[in-house]
mmCIF file as gemmi writes it, N, C-alpha and C atoms, coordinates in Angstrom:
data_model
loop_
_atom_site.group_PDB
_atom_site.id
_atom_site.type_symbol
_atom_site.label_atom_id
_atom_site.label_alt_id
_atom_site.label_comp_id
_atom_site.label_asym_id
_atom_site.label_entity_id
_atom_site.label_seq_id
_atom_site.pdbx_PDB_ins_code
_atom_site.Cartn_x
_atom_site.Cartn_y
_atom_site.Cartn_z
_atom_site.occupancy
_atom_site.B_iso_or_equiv
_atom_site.pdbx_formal_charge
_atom_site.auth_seq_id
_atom_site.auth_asym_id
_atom_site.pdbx_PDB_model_num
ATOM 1 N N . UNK Axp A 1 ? -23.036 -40.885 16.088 1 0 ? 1 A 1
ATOM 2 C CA . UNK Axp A 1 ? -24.46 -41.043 16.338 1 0 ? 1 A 1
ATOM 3 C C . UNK Axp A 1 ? -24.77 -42.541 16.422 1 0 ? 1 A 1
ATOM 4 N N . UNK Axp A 2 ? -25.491 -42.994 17.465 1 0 ? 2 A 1
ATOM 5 C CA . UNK Axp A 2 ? -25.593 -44.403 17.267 1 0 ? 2 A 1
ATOM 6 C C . UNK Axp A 2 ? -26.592 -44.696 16.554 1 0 ? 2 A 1
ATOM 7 N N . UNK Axp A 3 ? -26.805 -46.315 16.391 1 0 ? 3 A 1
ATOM 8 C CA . UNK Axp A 3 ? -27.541 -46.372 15.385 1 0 ? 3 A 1
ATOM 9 C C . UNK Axp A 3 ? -29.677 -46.42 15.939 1 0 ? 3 A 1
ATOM 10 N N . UNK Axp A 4 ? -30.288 -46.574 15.032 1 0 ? 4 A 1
ATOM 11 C CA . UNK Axp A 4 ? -31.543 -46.611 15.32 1 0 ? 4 A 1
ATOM 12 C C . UNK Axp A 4 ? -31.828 -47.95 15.616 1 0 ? 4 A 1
ATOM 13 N N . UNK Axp A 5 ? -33.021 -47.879 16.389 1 0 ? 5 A 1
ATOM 14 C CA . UNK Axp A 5 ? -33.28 -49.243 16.88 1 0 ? 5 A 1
ATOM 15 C C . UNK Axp A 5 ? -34.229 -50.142 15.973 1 0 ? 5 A 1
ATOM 16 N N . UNK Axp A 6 ? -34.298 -50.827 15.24 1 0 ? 6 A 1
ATOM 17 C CA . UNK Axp A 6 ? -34.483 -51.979 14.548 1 0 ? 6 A 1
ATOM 18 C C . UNK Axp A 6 ? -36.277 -52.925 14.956 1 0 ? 6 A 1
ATOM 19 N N . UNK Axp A 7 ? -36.606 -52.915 14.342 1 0 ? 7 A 1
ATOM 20 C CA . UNK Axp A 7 ? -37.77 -53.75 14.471 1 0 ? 7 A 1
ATOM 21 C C . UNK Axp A 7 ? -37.282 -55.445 14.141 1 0 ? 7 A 1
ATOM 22 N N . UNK Axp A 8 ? -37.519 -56.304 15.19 1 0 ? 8 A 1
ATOM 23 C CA . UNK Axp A 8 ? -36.91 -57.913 14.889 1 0 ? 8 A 1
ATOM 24 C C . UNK Axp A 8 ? -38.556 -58.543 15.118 1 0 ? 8 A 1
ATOM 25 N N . UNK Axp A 9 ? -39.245 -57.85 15.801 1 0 ? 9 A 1
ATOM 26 C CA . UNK Axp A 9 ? -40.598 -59.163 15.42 1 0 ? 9 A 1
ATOM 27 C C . UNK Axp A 9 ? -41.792 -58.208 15.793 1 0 ? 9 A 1
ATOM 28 N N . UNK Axp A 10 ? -42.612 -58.865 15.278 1 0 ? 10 A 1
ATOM 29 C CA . UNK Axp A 10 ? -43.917 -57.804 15.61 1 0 ? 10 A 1
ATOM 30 C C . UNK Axp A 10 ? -44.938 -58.901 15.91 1 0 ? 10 A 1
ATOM 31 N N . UNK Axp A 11 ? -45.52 -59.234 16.747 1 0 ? 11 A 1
ATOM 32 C CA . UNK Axp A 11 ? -47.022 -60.788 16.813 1 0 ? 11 A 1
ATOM 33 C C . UNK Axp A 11 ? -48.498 -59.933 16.094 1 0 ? 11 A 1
ATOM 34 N N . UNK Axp A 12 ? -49.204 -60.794 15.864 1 0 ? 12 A 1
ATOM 35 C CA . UNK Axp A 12 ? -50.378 -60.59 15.338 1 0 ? 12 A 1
ATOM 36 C C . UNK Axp A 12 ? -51.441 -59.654 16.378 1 0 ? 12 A 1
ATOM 37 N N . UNK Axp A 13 ? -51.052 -59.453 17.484 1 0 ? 13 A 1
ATOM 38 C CA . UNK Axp A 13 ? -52.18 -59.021 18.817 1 0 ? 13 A 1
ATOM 39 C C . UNK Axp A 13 ? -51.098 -57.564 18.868 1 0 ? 13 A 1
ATOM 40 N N . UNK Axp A 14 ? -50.289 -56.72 18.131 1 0 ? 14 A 1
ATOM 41 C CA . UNK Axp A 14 ? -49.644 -55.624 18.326 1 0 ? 14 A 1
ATOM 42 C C . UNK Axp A 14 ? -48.632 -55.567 18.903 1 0 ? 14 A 1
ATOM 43 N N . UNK Axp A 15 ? -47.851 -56.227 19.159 1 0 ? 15 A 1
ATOM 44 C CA . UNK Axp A 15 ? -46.879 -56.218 20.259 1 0 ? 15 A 1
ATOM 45 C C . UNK Axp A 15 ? -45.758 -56.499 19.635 1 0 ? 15 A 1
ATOM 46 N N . UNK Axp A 16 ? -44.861 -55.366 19.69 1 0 ? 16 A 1
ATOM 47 C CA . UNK Axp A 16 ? -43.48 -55.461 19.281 1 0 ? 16 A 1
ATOM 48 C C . UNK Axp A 16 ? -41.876 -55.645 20.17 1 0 ? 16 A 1
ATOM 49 N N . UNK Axp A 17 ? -40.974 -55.844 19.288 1 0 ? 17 A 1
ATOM 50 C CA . UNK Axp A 17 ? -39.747 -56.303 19.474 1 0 ? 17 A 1
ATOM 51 C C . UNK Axp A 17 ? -38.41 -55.674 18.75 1 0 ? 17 A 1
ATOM 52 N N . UNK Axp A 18 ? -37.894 -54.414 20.073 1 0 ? 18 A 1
ATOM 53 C CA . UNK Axp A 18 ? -36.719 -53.628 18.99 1 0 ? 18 A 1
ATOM 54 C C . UNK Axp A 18 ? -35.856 -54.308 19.546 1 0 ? 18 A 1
ATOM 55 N N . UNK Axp A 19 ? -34.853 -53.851 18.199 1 0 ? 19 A 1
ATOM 56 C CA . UNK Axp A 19 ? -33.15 -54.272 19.23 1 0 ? 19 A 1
ATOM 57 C C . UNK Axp A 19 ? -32.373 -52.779 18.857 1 0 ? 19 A 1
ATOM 58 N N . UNK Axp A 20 ? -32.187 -52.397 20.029 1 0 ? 20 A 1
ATOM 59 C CA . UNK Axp A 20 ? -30.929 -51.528 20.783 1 0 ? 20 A 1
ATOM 60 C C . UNK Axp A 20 ? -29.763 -51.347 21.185 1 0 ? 20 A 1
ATOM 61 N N . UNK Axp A 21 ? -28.714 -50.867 20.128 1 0 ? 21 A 1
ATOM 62 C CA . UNK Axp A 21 ? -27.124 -51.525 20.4 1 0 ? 21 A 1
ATOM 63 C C . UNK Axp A 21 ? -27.137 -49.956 21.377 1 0 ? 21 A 1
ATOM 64 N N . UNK Axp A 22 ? -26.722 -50.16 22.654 1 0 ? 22 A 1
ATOM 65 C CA . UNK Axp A 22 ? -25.902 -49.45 23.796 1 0 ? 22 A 1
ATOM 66 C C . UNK Axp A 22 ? -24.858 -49.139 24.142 1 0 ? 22 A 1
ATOM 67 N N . UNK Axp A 23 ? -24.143 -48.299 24.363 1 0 ? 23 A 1
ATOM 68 C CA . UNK Axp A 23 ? -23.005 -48.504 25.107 1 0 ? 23 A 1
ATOM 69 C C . UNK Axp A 23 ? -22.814 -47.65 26.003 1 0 ? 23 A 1
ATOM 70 N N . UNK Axp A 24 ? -21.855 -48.215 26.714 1 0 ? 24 A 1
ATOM 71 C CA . UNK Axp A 24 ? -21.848 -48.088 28.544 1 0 ? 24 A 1
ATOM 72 C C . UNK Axp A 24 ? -20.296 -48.309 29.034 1 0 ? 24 A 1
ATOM 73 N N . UNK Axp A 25 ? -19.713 -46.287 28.868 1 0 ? 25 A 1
ATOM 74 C CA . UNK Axp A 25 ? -18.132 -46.406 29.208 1 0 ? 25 A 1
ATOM 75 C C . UNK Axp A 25 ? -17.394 -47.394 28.208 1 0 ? 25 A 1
ATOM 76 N N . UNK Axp A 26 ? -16.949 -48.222 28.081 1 0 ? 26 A 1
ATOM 77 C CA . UNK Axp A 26 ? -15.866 -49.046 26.572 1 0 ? 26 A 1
ATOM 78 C C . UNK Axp A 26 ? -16.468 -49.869 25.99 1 0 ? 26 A 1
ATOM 79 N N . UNK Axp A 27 ? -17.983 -50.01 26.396 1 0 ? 27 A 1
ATOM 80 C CA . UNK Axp A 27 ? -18.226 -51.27 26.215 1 0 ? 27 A 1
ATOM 81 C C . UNK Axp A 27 ? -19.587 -50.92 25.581 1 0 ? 27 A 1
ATOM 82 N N . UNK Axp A 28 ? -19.764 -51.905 24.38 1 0 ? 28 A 1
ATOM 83 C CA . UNK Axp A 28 ? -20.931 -51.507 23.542 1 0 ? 28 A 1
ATOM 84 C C . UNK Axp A 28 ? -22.25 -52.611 23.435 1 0 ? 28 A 1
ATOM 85 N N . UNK Axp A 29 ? -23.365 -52.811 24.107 1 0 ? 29 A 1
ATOM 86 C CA . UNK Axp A 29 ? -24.008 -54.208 24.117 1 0 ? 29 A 1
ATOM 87 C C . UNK Axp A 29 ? -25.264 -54.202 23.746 1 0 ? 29 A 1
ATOM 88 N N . UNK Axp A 30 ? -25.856 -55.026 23.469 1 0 ? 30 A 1
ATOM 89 C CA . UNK Axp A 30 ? -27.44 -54.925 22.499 1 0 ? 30 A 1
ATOM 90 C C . UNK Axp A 30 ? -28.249 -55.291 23.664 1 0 ? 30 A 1
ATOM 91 N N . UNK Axp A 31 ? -29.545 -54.559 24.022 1 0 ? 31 A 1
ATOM 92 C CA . UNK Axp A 31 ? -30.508 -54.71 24.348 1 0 ? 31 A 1
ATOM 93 C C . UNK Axp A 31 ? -31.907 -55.006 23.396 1 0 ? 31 A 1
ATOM 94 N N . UNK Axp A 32 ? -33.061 -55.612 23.963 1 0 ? 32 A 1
ATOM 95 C CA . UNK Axp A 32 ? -34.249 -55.997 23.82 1 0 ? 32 A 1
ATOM 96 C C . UNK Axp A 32 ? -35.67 -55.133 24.58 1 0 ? 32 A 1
ATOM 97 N N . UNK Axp A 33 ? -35.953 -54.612 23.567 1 0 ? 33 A 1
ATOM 98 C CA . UNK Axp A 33 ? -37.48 -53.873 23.949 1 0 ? 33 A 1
ATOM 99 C C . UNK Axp A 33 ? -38.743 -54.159 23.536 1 0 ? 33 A 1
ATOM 100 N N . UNK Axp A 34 ? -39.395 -54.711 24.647 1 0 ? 34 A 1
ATOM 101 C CA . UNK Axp A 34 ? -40.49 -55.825 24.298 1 0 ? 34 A 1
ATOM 102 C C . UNK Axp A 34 ? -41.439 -54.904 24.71 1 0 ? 34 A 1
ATOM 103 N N . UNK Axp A 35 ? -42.863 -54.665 23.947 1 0 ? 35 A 1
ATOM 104 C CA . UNK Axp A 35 ? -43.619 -53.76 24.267 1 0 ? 35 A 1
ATOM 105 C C . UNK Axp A 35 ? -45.443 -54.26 23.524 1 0 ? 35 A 1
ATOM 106 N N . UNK Axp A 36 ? -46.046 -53.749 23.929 1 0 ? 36 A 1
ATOM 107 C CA . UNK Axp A 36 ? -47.507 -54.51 23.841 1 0 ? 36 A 1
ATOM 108 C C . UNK Axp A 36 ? -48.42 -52.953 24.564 1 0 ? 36 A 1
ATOM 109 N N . UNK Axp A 37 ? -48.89 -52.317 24.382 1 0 ? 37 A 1
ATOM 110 C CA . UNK Axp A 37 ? -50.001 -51.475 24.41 1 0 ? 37 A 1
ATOM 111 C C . UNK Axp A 37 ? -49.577 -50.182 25.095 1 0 ? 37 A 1
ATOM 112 N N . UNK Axp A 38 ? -48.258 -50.052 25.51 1 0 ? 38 A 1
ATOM 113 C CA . UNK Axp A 38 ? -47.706 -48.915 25.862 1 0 ? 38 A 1
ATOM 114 C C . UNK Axp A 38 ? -46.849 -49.549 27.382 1 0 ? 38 A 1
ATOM 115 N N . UNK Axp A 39 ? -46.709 -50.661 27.43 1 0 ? 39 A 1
ATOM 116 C CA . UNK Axp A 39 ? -46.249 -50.843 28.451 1 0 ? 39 A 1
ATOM 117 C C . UNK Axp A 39 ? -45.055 -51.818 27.973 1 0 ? 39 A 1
ATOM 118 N N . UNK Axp A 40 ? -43.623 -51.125 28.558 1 0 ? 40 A 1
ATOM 119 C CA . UNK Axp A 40 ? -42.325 -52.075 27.483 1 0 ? 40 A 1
ATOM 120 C C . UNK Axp A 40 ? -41.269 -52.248 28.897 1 0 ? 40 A 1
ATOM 121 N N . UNK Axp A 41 ? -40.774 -53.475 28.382 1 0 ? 41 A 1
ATOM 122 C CA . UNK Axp A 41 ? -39.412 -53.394 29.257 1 0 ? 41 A 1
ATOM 123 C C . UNK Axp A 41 ? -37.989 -53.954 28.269 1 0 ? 41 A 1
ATOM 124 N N . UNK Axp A 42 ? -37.127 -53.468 29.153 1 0 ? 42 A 1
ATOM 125 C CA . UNK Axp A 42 ? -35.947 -53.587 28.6 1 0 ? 42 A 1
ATOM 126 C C . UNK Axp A 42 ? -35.344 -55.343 28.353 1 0 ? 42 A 1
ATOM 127 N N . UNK Axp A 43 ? -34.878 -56.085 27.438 1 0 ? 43 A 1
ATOM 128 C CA . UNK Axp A 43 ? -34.121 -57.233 28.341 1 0 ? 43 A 1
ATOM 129 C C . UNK Axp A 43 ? -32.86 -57.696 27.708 1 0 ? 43 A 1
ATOM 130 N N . UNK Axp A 44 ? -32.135 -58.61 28.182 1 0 ? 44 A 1
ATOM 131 C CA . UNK Axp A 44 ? -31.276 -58.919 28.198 1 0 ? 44 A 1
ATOM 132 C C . UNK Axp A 44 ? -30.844 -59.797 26.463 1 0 ? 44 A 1
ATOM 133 N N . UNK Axp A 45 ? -31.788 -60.4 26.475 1 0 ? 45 A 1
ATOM 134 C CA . UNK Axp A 45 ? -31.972 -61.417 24.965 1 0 ? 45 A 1
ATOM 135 C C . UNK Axp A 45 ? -33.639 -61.685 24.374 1 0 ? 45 A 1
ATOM 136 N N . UNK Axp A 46 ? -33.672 -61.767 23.189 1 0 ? 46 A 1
ATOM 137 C CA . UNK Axp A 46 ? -34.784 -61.815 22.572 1 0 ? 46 A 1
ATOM 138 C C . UNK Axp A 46 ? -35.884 -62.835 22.719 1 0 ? 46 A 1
ATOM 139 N N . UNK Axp A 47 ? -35.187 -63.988 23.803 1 0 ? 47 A 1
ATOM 140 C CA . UNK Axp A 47 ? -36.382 -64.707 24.696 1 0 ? 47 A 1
ATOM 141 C C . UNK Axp A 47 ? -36.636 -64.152 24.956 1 0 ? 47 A 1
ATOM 142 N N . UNK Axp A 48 ? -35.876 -63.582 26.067 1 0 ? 48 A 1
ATOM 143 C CA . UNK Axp A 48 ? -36.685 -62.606 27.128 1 0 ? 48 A 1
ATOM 144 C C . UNK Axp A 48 ? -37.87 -61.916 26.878 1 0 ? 48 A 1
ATOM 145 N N . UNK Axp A 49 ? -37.553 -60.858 26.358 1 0 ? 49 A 1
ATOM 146 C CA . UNK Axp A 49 ? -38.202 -59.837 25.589 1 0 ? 49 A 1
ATOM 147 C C . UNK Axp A 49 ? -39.708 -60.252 24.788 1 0 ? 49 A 1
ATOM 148 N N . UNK Axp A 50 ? -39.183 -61.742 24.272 1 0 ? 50 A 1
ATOM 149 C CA . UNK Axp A 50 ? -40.685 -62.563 23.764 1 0 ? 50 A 1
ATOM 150 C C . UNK Axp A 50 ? -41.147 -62.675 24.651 1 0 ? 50 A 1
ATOM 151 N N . UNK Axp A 51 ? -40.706 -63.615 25.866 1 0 ? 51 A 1
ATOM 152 C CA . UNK Axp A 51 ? -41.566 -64.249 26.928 1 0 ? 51 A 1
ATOM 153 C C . UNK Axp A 51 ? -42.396 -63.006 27.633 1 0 ? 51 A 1
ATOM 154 N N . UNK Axp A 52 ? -41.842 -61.677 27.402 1 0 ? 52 A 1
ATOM 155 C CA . UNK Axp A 52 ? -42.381 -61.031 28.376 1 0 ? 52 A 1
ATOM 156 C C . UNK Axp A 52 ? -43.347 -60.738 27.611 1 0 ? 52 A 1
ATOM 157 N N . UNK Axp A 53 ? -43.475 -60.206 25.982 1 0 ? 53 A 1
ATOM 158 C CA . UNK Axp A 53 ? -44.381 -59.735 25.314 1 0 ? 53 A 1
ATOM 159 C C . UNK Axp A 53 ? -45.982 -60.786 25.474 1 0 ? 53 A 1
ATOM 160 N N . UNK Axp A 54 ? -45.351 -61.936 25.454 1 0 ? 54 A 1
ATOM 161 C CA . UNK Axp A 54 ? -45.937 -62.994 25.488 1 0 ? 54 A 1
ATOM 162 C C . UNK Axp A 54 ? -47.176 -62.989 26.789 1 0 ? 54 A 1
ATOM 163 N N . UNK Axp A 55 ? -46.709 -62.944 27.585 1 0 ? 55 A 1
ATOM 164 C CA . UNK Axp A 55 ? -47.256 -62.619 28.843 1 0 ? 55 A 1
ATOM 165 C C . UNK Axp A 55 ? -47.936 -61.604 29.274 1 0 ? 55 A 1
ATOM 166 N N . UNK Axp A 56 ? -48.055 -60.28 28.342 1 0 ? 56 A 1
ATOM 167 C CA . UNK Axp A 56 ? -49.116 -59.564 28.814 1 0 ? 56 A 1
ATOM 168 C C . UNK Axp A 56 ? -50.133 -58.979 27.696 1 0 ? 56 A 1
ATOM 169 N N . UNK Axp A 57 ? -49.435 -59.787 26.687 1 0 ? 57 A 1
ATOM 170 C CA . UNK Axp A 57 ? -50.355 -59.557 25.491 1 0 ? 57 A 1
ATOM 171 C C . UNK Axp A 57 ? -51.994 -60.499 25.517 1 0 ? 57 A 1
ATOM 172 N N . UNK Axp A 58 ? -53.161 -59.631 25.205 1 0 ? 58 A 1
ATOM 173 C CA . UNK Axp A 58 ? -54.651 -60.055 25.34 1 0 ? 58 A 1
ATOM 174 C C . UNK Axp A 58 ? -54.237 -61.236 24.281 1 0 ? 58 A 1
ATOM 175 N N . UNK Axp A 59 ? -54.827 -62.591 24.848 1 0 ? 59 A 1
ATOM 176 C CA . UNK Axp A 59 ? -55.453 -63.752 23.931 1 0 ? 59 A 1
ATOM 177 C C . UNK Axp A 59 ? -56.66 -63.193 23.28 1 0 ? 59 A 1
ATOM 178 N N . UNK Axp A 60 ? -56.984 -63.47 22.252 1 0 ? 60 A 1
ATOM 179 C CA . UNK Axp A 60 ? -57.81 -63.168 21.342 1 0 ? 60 A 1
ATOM 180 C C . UNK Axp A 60 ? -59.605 -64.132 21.979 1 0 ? 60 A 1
ATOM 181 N N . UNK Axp A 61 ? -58.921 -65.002 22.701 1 0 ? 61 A 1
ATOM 182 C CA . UNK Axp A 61 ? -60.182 -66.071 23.258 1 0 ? 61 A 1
ATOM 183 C C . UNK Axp A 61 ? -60.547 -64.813 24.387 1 0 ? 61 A 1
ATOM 184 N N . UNK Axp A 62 ? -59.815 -64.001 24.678 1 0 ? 62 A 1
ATOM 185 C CA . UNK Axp A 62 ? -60.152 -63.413 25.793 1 0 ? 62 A 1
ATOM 186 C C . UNK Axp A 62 ? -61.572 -62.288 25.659 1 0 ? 62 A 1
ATOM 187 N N . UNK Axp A 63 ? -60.763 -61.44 23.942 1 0 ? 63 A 1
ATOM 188 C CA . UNK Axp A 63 ? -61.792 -60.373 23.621 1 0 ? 63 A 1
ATOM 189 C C . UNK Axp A 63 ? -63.277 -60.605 23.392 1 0 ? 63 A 1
């Protein structure tokens, strides 16, 4: 059974950050799931995954 996916950051505006160990035929590799109000994508490394959270999460100057 693989394992569960992990909470690594959460920001103050809701928007979270799992990590996902995968594997794919011999090979076993960690993904990044960056997510903010129901809308998530997969990425490669935990920049990523920030920058993206980063980017569609509401500024608070906004509300």
């Amino acid at each position: 059974m693989p394992p569960l996916p992990q909470l690594v950051k959460a920001t103050p505006q809701g928007g979270t950050i799992h990590k996902y160990q995968l594997s794919g035929g011999k090979t076993s590799f960690m993904r990044y799931l960056g997510c903010y109000l129901g809308t998530c994508k997969f990425c490669n490394d935990i920049h990523e995954a920030t920058e993206f959270v980063s980017s569609i999460e509401l500024s608070p100057k906004s509300l």
